[in-house]
Backbone bond lengths (Angstrom), bond angles and torsions (degrees), N, CA, C in turn:
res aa  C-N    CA-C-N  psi(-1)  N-CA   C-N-CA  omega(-1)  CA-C   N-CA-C  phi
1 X - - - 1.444 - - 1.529 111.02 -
2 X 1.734 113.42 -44.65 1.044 102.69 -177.16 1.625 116.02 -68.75
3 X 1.223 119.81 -36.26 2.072 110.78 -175.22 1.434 86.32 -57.25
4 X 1.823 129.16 -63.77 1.699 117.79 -149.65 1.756 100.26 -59.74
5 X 1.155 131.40 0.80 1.179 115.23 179.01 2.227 93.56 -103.12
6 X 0.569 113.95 51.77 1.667 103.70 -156.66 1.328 125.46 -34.90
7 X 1.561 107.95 91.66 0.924 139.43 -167.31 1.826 115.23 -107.78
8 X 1.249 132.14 147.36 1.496 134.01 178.75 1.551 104.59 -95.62
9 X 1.191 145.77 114.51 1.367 138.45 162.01 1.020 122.49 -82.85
10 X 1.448 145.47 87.97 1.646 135.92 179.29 1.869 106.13 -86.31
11 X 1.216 102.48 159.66 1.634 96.29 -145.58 1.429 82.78 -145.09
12 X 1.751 126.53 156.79 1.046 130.31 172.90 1.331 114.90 -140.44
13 X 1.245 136.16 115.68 1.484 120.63 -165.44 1.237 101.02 -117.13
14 X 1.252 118.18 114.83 1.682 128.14 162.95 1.239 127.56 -50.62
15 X 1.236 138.56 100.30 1.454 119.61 -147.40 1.518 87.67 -133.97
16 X 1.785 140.17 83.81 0.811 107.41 -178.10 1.365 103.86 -107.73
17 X 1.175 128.41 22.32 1.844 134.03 -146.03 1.730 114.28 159.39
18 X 1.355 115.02 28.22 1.493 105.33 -176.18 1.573 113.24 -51.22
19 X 1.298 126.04 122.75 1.102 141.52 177.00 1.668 114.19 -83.63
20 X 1.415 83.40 -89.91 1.559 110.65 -179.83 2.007 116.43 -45.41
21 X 1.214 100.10 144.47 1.687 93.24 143.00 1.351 139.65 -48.95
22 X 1.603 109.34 -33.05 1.239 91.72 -174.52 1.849 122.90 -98.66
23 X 1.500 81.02 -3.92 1.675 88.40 170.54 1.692 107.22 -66.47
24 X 1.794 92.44 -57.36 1.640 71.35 -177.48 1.860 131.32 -58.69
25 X 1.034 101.82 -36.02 1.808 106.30 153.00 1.343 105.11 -33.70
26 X 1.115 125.71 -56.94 1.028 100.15 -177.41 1.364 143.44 -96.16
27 X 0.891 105.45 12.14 1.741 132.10 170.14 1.875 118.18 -84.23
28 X 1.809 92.66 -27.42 1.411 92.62 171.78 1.183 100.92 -88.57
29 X 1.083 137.58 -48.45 1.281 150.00 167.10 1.967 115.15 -9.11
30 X 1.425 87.12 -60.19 1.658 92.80 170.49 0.982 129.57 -76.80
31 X 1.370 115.42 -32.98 1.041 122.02 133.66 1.464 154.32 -1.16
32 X 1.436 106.80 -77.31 1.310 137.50 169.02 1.937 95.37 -70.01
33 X 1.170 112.64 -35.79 1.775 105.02 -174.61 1.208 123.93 -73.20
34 X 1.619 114.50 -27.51 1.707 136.80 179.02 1.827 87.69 -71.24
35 X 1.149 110.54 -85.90 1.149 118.29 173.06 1.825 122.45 14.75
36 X 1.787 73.98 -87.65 2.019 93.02 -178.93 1.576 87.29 -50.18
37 X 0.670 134.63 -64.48 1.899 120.00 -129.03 1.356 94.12 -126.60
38 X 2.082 110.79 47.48 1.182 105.48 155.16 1.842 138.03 70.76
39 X 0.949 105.82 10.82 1.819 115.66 -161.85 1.887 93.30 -121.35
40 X 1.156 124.51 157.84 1.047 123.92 154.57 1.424 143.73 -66.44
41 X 1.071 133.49 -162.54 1.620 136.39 -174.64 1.603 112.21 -176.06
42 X 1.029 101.84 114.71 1.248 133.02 -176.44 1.637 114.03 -95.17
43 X 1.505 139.56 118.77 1.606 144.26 139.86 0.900 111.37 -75.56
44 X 1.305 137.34 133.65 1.450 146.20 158.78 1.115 100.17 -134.89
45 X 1.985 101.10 130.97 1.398 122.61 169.30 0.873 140.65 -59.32
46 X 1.734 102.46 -31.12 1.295 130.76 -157.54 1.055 117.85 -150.46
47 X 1.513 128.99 131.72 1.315 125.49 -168.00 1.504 132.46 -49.83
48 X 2.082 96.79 -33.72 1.411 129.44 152.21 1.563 111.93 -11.42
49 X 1.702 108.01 -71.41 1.172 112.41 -162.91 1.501 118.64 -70.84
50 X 0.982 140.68 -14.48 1.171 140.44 165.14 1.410 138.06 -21.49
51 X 1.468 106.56 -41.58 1.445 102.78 -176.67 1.501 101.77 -94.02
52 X 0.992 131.96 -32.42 1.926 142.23 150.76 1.687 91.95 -20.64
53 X 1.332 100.54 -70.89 1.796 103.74 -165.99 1.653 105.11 -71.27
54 X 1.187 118.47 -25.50 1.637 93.90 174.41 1.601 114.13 -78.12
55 X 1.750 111.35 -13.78 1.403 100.35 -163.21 1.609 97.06 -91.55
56 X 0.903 121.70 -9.46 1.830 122.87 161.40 1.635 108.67 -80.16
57 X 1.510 132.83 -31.97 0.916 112.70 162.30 1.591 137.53 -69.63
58 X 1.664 86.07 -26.73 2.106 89.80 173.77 1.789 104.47 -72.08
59 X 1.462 111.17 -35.31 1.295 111.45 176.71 1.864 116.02 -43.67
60 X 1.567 97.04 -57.37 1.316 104.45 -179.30 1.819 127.47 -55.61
61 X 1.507 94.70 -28.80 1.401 100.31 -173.97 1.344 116.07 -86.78
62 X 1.717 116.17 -31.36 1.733 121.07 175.29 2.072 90.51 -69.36
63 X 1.074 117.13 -35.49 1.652 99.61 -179.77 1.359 112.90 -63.40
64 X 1.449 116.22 -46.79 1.552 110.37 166.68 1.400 129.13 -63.04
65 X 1.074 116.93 -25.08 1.876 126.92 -179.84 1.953 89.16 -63.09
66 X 1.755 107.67 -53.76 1.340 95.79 -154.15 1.434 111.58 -86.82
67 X 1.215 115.84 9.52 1.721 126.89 172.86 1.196 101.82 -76.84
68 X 1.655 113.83 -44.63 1.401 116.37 -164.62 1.419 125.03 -66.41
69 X 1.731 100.31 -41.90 1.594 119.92 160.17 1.285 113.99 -41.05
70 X 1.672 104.92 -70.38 1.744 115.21 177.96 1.969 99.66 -33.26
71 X 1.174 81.31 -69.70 1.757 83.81 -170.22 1.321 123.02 -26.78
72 X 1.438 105.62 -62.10 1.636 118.72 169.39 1.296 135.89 -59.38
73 X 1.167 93.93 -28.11 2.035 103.37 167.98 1.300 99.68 -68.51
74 X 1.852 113.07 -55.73 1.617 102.74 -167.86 1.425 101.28 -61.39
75 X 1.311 158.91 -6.92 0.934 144.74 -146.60 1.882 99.19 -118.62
76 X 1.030 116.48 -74.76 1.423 118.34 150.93 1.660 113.80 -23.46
77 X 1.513 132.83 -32.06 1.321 124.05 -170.29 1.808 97.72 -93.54
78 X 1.167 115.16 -41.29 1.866 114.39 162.40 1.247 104.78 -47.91
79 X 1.225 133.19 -51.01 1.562 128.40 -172.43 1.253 101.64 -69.15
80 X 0.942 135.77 -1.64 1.765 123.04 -168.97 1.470 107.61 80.74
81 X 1.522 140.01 -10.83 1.480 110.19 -144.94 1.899 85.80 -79.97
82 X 1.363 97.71 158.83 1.366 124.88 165.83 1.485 114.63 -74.18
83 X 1.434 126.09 133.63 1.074 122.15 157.62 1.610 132.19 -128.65
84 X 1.012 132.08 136.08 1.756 143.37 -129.67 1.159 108.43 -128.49
């Protein structure tokens, strides 16, 4: 659901002590979800790191917003459409 909606997933996995199986499941897990549909993925050891990893993720996402724009203007400007 999430790629047919085309969407970016950036993902953060807290990893300060995975024990269990199912943590690590779930770490690939997010993994594997950033992945498909393009977005990054982030481990952090430490709770510390967090705001480090969100400010590379807002980084990453205003670069993709403004690729996408770029994209669409150039694409709209091959078509001819006018813009006002």
């Amino acid at each position: 659901m999430v790629v047919e909606a085309d969407v970016q997933v950036y993902t953060i996995g807290i990893n300060e002590d995975p024990r269990s199986p199912e943590e690590r499941r779930g770490m690939f897990f997010l993994e594997k979800l950033s992945d498909i549909t393009g977005g990054l993925h982030f481990i952090v050891r430490n709770r510390s790191e967090l705001r480090n990893v969100a400010e590379k993720i807002a980084v990453a996402m205003r670069n993709h917003t403004c690729s996408r724009i770029n994209r669409a203007t150039a694409d709209q400007s091959e078509s001819g459409a006018r813009f006002e």
